[in-house]
C-alpha positions as a Python dict, from the first residue, in 0.01 Angstrom:
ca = {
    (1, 'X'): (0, 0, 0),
    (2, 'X'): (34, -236, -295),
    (3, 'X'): (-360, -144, -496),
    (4, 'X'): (-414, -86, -824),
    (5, 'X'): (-238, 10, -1137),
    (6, 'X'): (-452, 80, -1460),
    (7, 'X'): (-174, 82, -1738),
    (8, 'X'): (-262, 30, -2090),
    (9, 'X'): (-158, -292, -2229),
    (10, 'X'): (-124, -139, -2639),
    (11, 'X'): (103, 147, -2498),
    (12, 'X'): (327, -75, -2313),
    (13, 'X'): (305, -328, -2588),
    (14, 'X'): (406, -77, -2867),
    (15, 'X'): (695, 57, -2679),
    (16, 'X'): (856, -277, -2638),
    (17, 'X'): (795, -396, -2952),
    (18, 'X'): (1095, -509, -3164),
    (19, 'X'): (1352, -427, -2856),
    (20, 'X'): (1456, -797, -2797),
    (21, 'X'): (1666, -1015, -3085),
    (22, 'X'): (1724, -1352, -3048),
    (23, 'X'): (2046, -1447, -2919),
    (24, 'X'): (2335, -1511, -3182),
    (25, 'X'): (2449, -1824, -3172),
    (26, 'X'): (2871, -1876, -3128),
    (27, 'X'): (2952, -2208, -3100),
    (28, 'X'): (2782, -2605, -3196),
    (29, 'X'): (2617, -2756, -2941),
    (30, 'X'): (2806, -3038, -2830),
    (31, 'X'): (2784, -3347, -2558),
    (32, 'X'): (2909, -3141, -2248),
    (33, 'X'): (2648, -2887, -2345),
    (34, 'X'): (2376, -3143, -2370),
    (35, 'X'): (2497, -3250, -2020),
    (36, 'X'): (2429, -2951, -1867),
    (37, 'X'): (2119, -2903, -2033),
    (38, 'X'): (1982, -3260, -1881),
    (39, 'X'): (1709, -3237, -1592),
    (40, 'X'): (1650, -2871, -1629),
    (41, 'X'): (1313, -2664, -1719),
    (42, 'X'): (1311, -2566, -2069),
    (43, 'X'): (1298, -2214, -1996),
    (44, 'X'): (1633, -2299, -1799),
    (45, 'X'): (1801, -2543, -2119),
    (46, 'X'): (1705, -2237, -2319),
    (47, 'X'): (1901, -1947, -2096),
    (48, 'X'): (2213, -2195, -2019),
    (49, 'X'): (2208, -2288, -2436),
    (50, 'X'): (2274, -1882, -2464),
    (51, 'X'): (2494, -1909, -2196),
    (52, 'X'): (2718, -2212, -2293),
    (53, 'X'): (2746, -2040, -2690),
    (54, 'X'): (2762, -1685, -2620),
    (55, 'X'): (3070, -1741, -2375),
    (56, 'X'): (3245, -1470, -2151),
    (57, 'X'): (3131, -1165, -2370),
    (58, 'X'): (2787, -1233, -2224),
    (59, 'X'): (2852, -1395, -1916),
    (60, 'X'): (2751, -1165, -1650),
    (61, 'X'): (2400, -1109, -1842),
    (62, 'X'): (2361, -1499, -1898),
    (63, 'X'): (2415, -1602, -1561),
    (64, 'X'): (2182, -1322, -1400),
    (65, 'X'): (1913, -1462, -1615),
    (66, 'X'): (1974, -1810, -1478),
    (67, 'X'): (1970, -1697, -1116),
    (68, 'X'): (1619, -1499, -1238),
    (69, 'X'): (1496, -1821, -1316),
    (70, 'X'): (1648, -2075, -1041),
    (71, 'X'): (1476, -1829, -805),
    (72, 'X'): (1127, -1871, -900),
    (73, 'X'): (1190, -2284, -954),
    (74, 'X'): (1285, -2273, -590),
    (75, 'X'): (1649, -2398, -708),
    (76, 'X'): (1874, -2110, -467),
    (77, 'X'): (2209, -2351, -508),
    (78, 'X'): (2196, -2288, -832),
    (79, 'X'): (2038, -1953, -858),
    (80, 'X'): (2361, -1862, -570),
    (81, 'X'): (2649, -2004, -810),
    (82, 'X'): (2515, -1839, -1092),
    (83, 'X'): (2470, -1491, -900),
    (84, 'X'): (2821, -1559, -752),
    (85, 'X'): (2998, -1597, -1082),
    (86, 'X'): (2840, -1269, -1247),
    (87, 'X'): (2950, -1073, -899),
    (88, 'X'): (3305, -1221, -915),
    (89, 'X'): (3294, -1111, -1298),
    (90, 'X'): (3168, -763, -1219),
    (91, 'X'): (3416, -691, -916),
    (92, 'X'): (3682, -763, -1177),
    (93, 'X'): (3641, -425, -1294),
    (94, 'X'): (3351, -271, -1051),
    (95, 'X'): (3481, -295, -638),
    (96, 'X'): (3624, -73, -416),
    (97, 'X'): (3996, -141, -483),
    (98, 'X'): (4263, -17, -652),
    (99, 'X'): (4293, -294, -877),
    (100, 'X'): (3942, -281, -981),
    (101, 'X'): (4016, 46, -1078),
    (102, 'X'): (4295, 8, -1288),
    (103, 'X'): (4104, -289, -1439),
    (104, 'X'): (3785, -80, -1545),
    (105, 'X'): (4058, 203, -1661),
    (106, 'X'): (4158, -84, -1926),
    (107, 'X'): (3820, -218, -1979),
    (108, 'X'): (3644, 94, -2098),
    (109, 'X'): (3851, 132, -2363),
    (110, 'X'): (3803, -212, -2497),
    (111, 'X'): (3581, -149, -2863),
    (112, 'X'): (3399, -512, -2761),
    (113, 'X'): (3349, -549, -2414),
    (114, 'X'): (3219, -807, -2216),
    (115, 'X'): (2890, -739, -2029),
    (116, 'X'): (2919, -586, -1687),
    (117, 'X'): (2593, -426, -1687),
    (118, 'X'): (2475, -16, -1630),
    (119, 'X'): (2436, 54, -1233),
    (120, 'X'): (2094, -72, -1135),
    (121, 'X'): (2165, -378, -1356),
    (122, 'X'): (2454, -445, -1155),
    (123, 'X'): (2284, -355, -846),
    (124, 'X'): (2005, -617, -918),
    (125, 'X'): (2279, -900, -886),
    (126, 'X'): (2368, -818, -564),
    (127, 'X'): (1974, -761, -471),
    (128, 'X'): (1893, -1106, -598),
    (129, 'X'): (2184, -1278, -420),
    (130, 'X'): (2020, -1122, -83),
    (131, 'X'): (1727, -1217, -148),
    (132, 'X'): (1881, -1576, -140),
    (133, 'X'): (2087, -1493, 164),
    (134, 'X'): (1782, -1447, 332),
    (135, 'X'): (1653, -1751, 198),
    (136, 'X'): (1921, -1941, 322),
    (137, 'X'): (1930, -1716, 688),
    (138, 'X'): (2189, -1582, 609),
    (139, 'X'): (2145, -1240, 721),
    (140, 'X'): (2486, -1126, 781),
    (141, 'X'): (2544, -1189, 388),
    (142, 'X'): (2242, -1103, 320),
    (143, 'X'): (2310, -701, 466),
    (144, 'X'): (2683, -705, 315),
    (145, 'X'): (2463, -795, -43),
    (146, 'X'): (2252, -514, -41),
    (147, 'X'): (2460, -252, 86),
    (148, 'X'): (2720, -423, -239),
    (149, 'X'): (2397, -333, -403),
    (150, 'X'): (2363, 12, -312),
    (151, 'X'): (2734, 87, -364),
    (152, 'X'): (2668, -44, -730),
    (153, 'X'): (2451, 186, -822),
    (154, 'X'): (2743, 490, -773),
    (155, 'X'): (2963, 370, -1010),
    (156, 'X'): (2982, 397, -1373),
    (157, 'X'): (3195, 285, -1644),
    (158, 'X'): (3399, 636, -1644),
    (159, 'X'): (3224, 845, -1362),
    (160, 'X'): (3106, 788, -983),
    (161, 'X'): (2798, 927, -781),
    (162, 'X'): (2619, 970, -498),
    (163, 'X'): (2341, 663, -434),
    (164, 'X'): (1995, 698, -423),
    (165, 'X'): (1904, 328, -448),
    (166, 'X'): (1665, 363, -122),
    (167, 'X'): (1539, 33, -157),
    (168, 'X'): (1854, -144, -112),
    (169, 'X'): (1890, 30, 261),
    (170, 'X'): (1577, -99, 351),
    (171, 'X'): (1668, -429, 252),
    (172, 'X'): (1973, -365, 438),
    (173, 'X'): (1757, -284, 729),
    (174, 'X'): (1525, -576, 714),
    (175, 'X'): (1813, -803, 706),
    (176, 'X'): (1968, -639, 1007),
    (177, 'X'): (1633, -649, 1215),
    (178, 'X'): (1655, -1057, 1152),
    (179, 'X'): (1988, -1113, 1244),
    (180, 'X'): (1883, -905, 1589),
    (181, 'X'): (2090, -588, 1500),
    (182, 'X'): (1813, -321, 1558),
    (183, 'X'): (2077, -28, 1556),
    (184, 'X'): (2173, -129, 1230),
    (185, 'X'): (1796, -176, 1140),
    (186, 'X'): (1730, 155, 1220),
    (187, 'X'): (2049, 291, 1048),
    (188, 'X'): (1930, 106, 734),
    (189, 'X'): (1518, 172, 712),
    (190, 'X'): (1633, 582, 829),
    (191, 'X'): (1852, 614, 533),
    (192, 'X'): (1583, 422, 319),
    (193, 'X'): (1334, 742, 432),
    (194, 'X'): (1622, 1023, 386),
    (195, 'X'): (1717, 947, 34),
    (196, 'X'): (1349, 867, -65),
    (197, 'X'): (1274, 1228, 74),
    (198, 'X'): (1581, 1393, -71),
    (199, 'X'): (1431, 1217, -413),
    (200, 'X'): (1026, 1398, -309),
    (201, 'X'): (1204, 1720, -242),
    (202, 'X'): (1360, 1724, -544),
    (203, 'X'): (1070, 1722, -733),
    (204, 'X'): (1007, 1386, -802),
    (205, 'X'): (621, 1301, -773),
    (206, 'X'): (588, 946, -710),
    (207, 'X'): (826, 962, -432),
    (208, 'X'): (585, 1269, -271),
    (209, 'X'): (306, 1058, -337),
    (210, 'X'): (413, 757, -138),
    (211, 'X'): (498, 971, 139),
    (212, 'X'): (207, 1097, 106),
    (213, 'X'): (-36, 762, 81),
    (214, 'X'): (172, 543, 284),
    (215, 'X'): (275, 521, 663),
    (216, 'X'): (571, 441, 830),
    (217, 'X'): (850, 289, 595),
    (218, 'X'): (998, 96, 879),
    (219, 'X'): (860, -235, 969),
    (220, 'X'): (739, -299, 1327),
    (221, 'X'): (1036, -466, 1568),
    (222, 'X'): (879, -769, 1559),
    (223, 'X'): (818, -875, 1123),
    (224, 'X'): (958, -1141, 1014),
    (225, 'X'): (759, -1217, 725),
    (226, 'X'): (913, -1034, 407),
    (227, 'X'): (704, -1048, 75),
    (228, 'X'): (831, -887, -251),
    (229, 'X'): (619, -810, -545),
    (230, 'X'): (799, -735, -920),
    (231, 'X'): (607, -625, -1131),
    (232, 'X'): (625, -551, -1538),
    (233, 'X'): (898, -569, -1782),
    (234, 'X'): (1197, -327, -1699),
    (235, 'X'): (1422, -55, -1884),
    (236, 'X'): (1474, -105, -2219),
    (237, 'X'): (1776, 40, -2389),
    (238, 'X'): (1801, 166, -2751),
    (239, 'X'): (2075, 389, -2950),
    (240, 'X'): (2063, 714, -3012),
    (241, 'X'): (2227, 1037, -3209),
    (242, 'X'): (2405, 1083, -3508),
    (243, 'X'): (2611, 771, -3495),
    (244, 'X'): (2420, 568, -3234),
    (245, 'X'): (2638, 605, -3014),
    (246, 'X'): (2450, 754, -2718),
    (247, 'X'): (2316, 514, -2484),
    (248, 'X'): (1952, 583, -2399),
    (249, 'X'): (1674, 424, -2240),
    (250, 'X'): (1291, 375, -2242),
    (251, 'X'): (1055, 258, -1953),
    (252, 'X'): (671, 267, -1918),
    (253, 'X'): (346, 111, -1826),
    (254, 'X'): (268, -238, -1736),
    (255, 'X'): (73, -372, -1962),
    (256, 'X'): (-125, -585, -1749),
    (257, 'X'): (-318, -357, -1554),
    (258, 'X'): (-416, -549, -1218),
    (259, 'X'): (-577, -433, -845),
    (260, 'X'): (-380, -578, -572),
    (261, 'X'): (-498, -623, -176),
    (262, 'X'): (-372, -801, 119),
    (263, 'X'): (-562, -928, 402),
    (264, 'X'): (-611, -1301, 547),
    (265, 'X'): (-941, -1300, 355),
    (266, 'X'): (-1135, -1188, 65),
    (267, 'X'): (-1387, -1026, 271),
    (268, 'X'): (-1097, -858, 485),
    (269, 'X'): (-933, -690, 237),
    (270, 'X'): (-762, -394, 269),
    (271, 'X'): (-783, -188, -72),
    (272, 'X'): (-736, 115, 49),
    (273, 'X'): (-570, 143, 409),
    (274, 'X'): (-210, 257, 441),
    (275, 'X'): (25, 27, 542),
    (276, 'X'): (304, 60, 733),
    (277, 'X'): (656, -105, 624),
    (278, 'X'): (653, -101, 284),
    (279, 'X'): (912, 14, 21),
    (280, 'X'): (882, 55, -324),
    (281, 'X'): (1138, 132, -601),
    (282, 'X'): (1130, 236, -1009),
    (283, 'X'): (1391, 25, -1194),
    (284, 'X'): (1346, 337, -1482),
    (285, 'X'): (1392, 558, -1241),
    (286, 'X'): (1685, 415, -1168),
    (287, 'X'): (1844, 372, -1468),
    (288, 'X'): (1747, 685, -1608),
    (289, 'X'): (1930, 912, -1322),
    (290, 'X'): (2291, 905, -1197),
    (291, 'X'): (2300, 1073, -817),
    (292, 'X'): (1924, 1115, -858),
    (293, 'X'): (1988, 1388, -1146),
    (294, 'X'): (1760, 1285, -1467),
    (295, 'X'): (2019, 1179, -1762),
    (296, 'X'): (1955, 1231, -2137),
    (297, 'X'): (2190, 917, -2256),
    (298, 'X'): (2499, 801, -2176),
    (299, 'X'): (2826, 851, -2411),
    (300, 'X'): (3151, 608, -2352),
    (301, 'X'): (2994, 572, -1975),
    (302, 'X'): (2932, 900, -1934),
    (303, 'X'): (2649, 1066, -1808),
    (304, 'X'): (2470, 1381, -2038),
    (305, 'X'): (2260, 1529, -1771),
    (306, 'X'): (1944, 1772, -1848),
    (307, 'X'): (1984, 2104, -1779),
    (308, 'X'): (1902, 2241, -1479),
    (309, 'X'): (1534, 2375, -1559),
    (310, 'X'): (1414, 1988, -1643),
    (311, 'X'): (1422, 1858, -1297),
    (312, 'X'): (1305, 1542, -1199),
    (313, 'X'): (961, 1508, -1208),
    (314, 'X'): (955, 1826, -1421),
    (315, 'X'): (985, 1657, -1707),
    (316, 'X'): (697, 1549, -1901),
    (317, 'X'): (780, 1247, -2057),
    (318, 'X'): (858, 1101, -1662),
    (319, 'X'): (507, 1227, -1489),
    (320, 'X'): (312, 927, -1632),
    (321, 'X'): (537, 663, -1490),
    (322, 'X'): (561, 868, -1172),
    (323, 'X'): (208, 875, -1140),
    (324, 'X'): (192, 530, -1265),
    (325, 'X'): (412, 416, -977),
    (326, 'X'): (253, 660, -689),
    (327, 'X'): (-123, 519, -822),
    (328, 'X'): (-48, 142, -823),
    (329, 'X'): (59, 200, -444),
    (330, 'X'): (-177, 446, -289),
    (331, 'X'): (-493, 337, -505),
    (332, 'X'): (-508, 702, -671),
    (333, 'X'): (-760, 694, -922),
    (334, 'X'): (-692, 1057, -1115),
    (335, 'X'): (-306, 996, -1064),
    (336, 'X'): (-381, 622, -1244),
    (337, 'X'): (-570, 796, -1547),
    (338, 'X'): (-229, 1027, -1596),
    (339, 'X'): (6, 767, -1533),
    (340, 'X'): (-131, 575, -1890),
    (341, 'X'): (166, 843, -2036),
    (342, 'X'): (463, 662, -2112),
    (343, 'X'): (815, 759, -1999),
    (344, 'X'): (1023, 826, -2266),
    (345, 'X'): (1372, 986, -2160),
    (346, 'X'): (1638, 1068, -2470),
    (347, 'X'): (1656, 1441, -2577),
    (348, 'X'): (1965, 1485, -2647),
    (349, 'X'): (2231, 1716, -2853),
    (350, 'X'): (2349, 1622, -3197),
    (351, 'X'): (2683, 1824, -3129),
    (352, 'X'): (2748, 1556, -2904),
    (353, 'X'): (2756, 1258, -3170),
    (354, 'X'): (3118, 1199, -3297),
    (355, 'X'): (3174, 940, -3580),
    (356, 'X'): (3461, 801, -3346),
    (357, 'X'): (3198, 672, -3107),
    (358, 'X'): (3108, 303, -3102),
    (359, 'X'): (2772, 231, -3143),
    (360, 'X'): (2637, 212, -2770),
    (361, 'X'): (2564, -108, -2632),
    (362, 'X'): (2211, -200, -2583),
    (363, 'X'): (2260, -545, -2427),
    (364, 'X'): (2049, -522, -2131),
    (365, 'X'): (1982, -818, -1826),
    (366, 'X'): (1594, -888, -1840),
    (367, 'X'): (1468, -712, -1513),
    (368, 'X'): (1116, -592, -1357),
    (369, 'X'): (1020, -226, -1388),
    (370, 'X'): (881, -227, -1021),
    (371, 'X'): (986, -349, -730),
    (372, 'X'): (782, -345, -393),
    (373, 'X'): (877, -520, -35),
    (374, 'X'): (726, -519, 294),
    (375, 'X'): (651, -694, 638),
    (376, 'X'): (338, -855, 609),
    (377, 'X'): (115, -944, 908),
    (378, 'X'): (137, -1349, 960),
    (379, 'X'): (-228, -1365, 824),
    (380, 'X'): (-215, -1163, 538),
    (381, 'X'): (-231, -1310, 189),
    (382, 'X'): (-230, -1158, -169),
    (383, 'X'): (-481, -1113, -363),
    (384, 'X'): (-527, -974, -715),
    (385, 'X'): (-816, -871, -974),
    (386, 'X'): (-864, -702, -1315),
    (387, 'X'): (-856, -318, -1251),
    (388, 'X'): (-1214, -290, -1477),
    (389, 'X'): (-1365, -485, -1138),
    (390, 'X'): (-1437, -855, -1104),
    (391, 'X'): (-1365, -1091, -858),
    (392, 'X'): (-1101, -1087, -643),
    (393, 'X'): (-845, -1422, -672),
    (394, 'X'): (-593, -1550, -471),
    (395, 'X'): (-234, -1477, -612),
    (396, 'X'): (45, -1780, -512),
    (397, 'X'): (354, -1715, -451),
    (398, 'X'): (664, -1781, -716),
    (399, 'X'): (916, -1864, -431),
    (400, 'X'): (866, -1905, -62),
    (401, 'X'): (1134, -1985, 229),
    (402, 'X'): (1200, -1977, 606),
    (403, 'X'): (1500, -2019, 790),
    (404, 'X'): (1633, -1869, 1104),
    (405, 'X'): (1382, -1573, 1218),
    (406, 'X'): (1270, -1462, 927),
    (407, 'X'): (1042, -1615, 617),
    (408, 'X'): (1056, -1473, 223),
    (409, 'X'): (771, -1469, 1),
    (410, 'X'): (863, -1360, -360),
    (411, 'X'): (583, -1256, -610),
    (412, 'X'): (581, -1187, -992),
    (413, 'X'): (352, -1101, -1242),
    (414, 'X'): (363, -1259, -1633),
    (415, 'X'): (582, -999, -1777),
    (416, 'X'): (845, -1033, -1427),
    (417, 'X'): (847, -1362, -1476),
    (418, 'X'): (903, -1323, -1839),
    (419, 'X'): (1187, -1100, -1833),
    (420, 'X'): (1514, -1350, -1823),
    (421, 'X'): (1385, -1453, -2162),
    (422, 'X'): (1277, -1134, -2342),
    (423, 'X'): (1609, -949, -2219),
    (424, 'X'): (1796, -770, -2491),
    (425, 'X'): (2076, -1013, -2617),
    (426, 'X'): (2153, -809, -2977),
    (427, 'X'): (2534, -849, -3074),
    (428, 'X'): (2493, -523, -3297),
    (429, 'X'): (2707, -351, -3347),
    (430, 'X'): (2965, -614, -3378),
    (431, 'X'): (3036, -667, -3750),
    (432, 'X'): (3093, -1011, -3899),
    (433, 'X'): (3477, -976, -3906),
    (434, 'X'): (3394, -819, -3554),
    (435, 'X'): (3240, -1150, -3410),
    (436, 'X'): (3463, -1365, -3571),
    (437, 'X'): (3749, -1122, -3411),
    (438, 'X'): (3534, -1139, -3050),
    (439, 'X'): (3527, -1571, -3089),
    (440, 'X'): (3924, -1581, -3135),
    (441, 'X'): (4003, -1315, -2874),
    (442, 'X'): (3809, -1526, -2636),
    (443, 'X'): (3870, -1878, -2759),
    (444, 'X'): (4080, -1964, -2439),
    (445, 'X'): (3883, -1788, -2203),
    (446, 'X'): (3552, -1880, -2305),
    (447, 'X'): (3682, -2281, -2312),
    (448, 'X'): (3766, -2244, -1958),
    (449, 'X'): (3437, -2063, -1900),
    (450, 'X'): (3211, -2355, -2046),
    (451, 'X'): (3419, -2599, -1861),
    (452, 'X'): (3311, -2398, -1546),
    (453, 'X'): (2953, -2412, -1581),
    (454, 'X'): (2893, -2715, -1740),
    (455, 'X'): (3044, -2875, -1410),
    (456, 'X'): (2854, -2579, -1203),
    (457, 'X'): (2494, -2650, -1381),
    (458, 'X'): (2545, -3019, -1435),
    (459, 'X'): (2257, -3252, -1219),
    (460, 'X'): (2302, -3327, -938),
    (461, 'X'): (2513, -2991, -891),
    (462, 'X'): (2848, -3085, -836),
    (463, 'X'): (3073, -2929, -552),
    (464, 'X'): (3211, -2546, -627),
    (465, 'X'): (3587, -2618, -732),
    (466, 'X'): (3856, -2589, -446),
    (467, 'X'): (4017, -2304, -623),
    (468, 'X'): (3769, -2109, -771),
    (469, 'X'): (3881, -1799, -975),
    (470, 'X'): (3944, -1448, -807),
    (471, 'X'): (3841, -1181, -872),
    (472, 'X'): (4191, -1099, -955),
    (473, 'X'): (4230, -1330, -1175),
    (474, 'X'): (4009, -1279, -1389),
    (475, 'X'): (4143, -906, -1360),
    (476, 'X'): (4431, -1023, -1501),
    (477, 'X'): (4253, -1139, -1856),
    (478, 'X'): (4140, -777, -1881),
    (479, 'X'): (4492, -624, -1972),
}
C-alpha cells in the first residue's frame, strides 16, 4: 500500500547536486525551429530547442523527454510520435534480429555514440509508450510494449541477461486482463510475483518487505481502473576510476518526504491496510543490477559485478533505499528512520582502469526513482500529507484517460515531474575538435533529422510521413 516515505530532503539534495549541465548548444536557431516551437508549453519549446540543436547524437534522450512531458499535458499524439521515433532509433541497434546485432557490434565501438540509453532507460520508452497504448485502448499494443520493455532490460551494449524487470509483467498482465485475455493475465501478474520473489530470496529487503506488507499482487478479475504513482528524481550517473572510464551510478532518497492514502474520503482513509493489486518497482535498483546481480560500474558496456559475499541487499550502501522503498509502501516506521541512508553503489578496482578507455558516458534520460501501479476501487481517490502530520489534501491527477474497458490515472510528484528537464545532457567528454568532429559526421543525418520533427512537432501535428524510416534504415547509417 502506497503510505508514507520520510526521506530527508538535504541528503537527497546534496547527492544530486551539480549532476545536471545545461545542454550544449549545436546549431542557430532558425525559422523552422521557431515553427516548431509555436503553440507549445515552455517547458516543451525548451526540451524540443535541445532537441532541434543537439541532433541525432541525442535523439533518443531528447525525444523521451518530450514524450515525459506530452504525457502529463494530456498531448498522447505527440507524446506517441516522439516515443515511436526513440524506439525505432533504439531497435536500430537493440531488437531481437540479426541485423540489430550486427548493428550494435558496429555501434559499440563508435568513440562518440549516439544515445541509446542503459537497460531500464531503454525499458522506460517502451513503458511510457504502454502507458499510452492503454490510453488510447489499445491493449494489444499496449502488452507487446511492455513485454518490448521487459526484453530491454536483458540487453546491454556488449553482454545479455536474464530480466528481472517484474513490473513490466504486471503491466503486461493488466493490459491482458483489459483486452479479456485472463490466461495471459495470469501468465503476466504470476511472473510479476516469481521474479519479485526470486529478487526477496535473494536477499533483497525491500522486495521481502512488500511481500511481507502487501497482499495479493494480482488485481481482482474485474479492475479496470489503473493508477500509477512516480515518485522522486531517478538514477544519476557519474564517472569513475583512474581514467573515468567506468560507468557508475548513484540513487537515493526523495527529498520530499510525503504520507500517501487512498480511500473515497478523507475520513475513509486507508493508511495502513494492505492492499491487494499493487506493484511497485526501484528504477536504482534497476539500473544498478544486470540479471538481478548488484554491479559495481560498467566498462565499454560491460558489467563489473560484486563478488559473491556482497549480495543484494547485503550491501550497505543499498539497505537505506531498500528500506526506503519497503517503508513508503507498507507504512514501516523503524524501516523509514533507516531508509534516510543513501544508496551509493561504485566500489570498484583500479586494476580495471586502462588509459585506452573513453571516458564513460554519463548522459542519462530524466526518469523517476519509484514507480508504483495498481487497480484502484472506482471510489478511491489519492490523497497526500507532510510525513511530520498535518492535514490530509487531495492529490489531482497529472494525466487521466478511458477508452475501451479500462481507465488510466497517472500521478507525479515535483521532482517526477521535474525530471525531463533536470536529466543529465553533459557532452563531456567530447573535446572541442571532438564536437566539431561529432557536428560534421552528422551534418547530413542530423538535417534530415530536424526536417523530421519539425514537421512531426509542428501545430496542428501534421500526418506521420507515408514512408517513415525503418528501423533498417537507419541501421544502415550505423556502418
Amino acid at each position: 500500500m502506497l503510505n508514507r516515505s520520510k526521506m530527508s530532503a538535504a541528503l537527497m539534495a546534496a547527492l544530486l547536486a551539480g549532476c545536471a549541465s545545461a545542454p550544449v548548444q549545436t546549431v542557430q536557431n532558425d525559422a523552422r525551429l521557431d515553427r516548431m516551437l509555436d503553440g507549445h508549453s515552455p517547458r516543451m519549446q525548451r526540451v524540443l530547442t535541445d532537441m532541434y540543436q543537439q541532433g541525432e547524437w541525442n535523439a533518443v534522450l531528447n525525444l523521451g523527454r518530450a514524450a515525459h512531458l506530452a504525457l502529463e499535458e494530456g498531448d498522447t499524439a505527440t507524446a506517441a510520435r516522439a516515443l515511436d521515433m526513440a524506439i525505432l532509433r533504439v531497435e536500430s541497434v537493440y531488437a531481437d534480429n540479426e541485423s540489430a546485432k550486427k548493428a550494435r557490434s558496429v555501434w559499440s565501438k563508435e568513440a562518440i555514440k549516439d544515445f541509446k540509453g542503459e537497460p531500464h532507460e531503454r525499458s522506460m520508452l517502451y513503458f511510457y509508450r504502454g502507458l499510452v497504448d492503454l490510453a488510447e485502448g489499445d491493449y494489444e499494443n499496449a502488452r507487446a510494449m511492455f513485454r518490448s520493455a521487459e526484453y530491454q532490460d536483458t540487453l546491454s551494449e556488449a553482454e545479455s541477461y536474464q530480466s528481472d524487470f517484474a513490473l513490466m509483467n504486471w503491466m503486461s498482465g493488466w493490459a491482458s486482463q483489459c483486452a479479456g485475455d485472463s490466461s495471459s493475465a495470469e501468465e503476466g501478474f504470476s511472473l510479476a510475483k516469481a521474479q519479485l520473489q526470486a529478487r526477496a530470496d535473494s536477499g533483497a529487503e525491500w522486495e521481502t518487505k512488500l511481500i511481507e506488507s502487501n497482499g495479493e499482487i494480482a488485481p481482482v478479475a474485474d479492475a479496470t481502473r489503473l493508477q500509477v504513482f512516480e515518485l522522486g528524481r531517478g538514477p544519476t550517473k557519474y564517472a569513475g576510476g583512474k581514467n573515468n572510464e567506468l560507468l557508475m551510478f548513484t540513487y537515493g532518497a526523495l527529498s520530499e518526504p510525503r504520507e500517501w492514502a487512498l480511500g473515497p474520503d478523507v475520513e475513509s482513509l486507508r493508511p495502513d491496510e494492505k492492499t491487494n493489486g499493487w506493484m511497485a518497482e526501484s528504477l536504482g535498483y534497476q539500473a544498478t543490477t544486470r540479471g538481478g546481480r548488484q554491479v559495481d560500474s560498467v566498462l565499454a558496456g560491460k558489467a563489473n559485478f560484486k563478488n559473491n559475499a556482497e549480495t543484494v541487499g547485503q550491501v550497505a550502501q543499498d539497505v537505506g533505499t531498500a528500506a526506503m522503498y519497503a517503508g513508503a509502501f507498507s507504512g514501516n516506521d523503524d524501516l523509514m528512520g533507516a531508509g534516510a541512508a543513501v544508496a551509493l553503489i561504485g566500489l570498484f578496482s583500479s586494476a580495471m582502469a586502462a588509459a585506452a578507455d573513453p571516458d564513460a558516458d554519463k548522459r542519462a534520460l530524466g526518469l523517476p526513482e519509484l514507480l508504483f501501479a495498481g487497480a484502484a476501487p472506482p471510489s478511491d481517490k489519492l490523497f497526500s500529507r507532510p510525513s511530520e502530520g498535518g492535514e490530509w489534501t487531495l492529490v489531482e491527477p497529472v494525466f487521466t484517460a478511458e477508452a475501451g474497458k479500462c481507465s488510466i490515472e497517472i500521478y507525479r510528484d515535483q521532482e517526477a515531474s521535474n525530471v525531463a528537464l533536470n536529466g543529465q545532457f553533459v557532452l563531456d567528454p567530447l573535446t572541442d575538435r571532438e564536437r566539431r568532429k561529432l557536428m560534421k559526421k552528422n551534418s547530413a543525418r542530423d538535417t534530415a533529422f530536424r526536417n523530421e520533427i519539425t514537421s512531426l512537432f509542428e501545430r496542428p501535428l501534421s500526418p506521420p510521413a507515408e514512408a517513415p524510416a525503418d528501423a533498417e534504415s537507419l541501421t544502415n547509417q550505423i556502418d
